[in-house]
N, C-alpha and C positions, 0 to 999 in steps of 0.2 A: 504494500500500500504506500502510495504520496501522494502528500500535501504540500502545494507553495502556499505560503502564507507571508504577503509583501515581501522581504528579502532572507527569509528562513526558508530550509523545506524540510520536513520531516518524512524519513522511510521507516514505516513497518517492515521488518525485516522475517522471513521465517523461522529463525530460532528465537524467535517470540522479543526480542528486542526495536526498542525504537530508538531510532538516533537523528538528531537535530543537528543541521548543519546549517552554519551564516554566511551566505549567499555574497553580501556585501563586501567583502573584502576578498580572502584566499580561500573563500570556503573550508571552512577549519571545522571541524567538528567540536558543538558546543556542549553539548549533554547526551548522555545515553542511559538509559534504563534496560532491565531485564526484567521487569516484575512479572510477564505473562509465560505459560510456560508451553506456548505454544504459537505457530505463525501469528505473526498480527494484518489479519485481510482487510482493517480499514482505519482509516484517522475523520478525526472534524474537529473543527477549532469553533466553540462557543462561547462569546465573550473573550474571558483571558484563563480560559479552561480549554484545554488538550485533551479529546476522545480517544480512544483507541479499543477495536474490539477484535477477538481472537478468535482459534479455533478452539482454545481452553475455557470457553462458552465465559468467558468472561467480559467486562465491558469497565476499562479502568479512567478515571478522570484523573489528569495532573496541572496542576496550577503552572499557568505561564508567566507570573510573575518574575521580572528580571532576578530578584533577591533570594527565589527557592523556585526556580528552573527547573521543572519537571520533577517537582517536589507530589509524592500521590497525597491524593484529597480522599476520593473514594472506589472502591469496588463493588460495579454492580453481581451477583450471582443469579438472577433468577433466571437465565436460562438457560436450557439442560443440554445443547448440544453445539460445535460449530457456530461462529455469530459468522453472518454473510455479508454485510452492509449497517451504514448505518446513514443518516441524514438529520440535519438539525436545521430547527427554525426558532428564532429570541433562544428565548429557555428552553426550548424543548429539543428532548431527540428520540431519535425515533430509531431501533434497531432490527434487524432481520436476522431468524437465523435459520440453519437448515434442517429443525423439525417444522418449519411451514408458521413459525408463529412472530408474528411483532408485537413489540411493545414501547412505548411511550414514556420517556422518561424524562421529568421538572428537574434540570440540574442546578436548579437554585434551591429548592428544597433534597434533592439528591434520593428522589425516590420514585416509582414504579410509579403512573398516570392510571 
């Protein structure tokens, strides 16, 4: 999975790692996490929060503030297989995964719709 986001871009990579690179300059790599422990098949950036969802049916939020850079906020669990996609609108996002189910998530209250 990539995401440009003005002069960052973030790659989900398949051994479940995200790494953030700044585009602006040498393109240096800025931050990298391993929190998922499986492919990550998508990003979305809501507000100044960092999506990321997995095949480890996970769906994790990290704060993009400059001062804690992909610092985790939360982990979503409630679905039980594969996440496929994800898409966000204001607050909301919205995730697919591949038991056929979506669901709707307030990332300002950080919970299931």
């Amino acid at each position: 999975a990539v995401l440009v986001k003005s002069n960052w871009v973030c790659i989900g990579c398949d051994d479940g790692s995200i790494r953030i690179l700044d585009c602006s300059g040498k393109s240096l790599e800025v931050a990298k996490v391993t929190n998922h422990t499986a492919a990550v098949v998508a990003l979305a950036v809501n507000q100044n929060k960092l999506v990321s969802a997995s095949c480890d049916s996970t769906i994790q939020v990290f704060s993009l503030l400059e001062s804690s850079l992909l610092s985790n906020v939360h982990v979503f669990r409630e679905h039980h297989d594969s996440l496929t996609s994800l898409a966000n609108a204001q607050n909301l996002l919205i995730s697919s995964c591949a038991d056929r189910t979506c669901r709707i998530w307030n990332l300002d209250r950080m919970e299931c719709q």
